[in-house]
N, C-alpha and C positions, 0 to 999 in steps of 0.2 A: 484457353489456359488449362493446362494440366493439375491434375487435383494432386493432391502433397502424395499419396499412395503415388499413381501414374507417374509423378515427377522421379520420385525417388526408384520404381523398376526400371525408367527408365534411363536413368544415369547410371545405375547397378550395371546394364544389359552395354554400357559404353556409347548410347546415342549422345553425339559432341550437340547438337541444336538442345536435348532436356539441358546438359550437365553447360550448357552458356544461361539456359531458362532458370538454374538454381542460382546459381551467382548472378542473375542479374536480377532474380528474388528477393535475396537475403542479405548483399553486399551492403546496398544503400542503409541500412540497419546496422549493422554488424561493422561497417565504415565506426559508425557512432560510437560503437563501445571500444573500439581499436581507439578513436581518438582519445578516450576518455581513460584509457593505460599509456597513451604515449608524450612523446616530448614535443614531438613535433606532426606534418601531415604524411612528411614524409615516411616517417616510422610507423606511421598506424599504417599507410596507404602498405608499407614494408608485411606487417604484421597480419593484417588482412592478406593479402598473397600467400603468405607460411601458411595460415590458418586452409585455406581454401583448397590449397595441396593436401593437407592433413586430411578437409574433409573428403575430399576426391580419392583421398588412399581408402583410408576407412570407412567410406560408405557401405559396404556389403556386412561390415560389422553392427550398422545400427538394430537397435533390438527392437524398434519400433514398441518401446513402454512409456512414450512420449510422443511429440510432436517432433517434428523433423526440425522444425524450427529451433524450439529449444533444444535440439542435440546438437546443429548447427550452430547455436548461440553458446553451449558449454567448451565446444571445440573453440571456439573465439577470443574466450575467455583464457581457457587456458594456458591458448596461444601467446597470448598479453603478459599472462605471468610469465609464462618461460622464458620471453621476449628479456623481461625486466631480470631474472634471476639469471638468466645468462649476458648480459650487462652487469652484473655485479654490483647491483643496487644496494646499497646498504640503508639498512632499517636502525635508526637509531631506539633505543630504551628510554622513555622517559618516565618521570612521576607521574604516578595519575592525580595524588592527592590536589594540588594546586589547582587540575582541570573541574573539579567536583562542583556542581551545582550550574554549570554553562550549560549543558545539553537540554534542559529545559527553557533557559532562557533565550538561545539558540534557535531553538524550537517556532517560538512565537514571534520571537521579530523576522525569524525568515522570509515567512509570507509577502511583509509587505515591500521586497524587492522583486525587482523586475527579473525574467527569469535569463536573458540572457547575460544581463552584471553577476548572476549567480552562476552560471555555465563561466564567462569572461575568468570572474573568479577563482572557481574550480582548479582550473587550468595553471591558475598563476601559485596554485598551491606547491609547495616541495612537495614530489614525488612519491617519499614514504606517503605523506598525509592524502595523497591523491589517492593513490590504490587502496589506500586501507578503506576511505570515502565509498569511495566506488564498489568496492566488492561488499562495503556493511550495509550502507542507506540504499543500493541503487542494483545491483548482483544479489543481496539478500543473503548472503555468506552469514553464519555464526563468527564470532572471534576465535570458536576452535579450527573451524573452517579453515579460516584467512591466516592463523597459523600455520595449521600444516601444510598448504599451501605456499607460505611464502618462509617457511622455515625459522620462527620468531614464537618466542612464548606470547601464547593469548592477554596476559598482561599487558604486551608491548601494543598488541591490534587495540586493545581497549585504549591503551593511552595515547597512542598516533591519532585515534577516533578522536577522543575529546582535544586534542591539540588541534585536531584539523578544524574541528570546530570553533574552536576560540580565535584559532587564526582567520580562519574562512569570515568571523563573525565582525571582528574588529577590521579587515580588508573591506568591504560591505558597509560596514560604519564610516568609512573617508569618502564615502559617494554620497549624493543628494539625491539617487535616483529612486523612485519608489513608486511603485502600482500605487494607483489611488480608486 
């Protein structure tokens, strides 16, 4: 196996066996975070593709101030949002005040489900509350971040968060299932 430097000269240099050896690297990964922006496997399987072209264009641009993976994993990401901003997703405005004091109790009852009713769950989230989820708890995005990004005042990322959460928490609450 070629080391992340080797791989990457030599998908830069057009050898088609490295640039099958990255994608079949980093897809099984990067699969994960496409499903976790999209609707369906279709759309992520869609999005991963776009992504993968993207990295194949731009490969000779990486500046190597990081791990290939994580520039791999940025381009993926990205991908996800553009996916979503060019569907013409709409992010709704909500209040935060009603959501105030859930993200800690959120918090602690998480733990004790199981982690696929919590993925299961995720998923069954509306859309806004998915991405904003994903790029706060799990991409590590600030809310100024995830706004510019998705073109919403940072107020509305904070409050989609805490929506997601009380939603996420009360879906969660209708199960009996629980780590023990």
């Amino acid at each position: 196996m070629l080391t992340e430097e080797e791989l990457y000269q030599q998908c830069v240099a057009g050898n088609r066996n490295a640039q099958k050896e990255l994608f079949d690297r980093y897809s099984p990964k990067m699969l994960g975070i496409c499903f976790r922006y999209s609707r369906s496997s279709a759309e992520a399987e869609d999005v991963l593709q776009d992504a993968f072209i993207r990295i194949f264009r731009y490969l000779p641009t990486f500046k190597k101030d990081g791990s290939l993976e994580g520039w791999v994993r940025r381009i993926v990401v990205n991908t996800a949002l553009n996916n979503i901003k060019k569907n013409k997703h709409v992010y709704d405005e909500m209040e935060i005040d009603s959501a105030r004091g859930v993200e800690s109790e959120m918090e602690s009852t998480i733990d004790n489900y199981d982690s696929k009713l919590i993925w299961d769950t995720m998923q069954q989230l509306p859309e806004g509350y998915r991405v904003i989820l994903n790029m706060y708890a799990i991409e590590g995005y600030s809310h100024r971040e995830i706004a510019e990004h998705l073109n919403i005042a940072e107020g509305t990322s904070r409050s989609q968060l805490l929506r997601a959460k009380m939603l996420m928490q009360r879906m969660l609450e209708k199960h009996e299932i629980y780590v023990k």
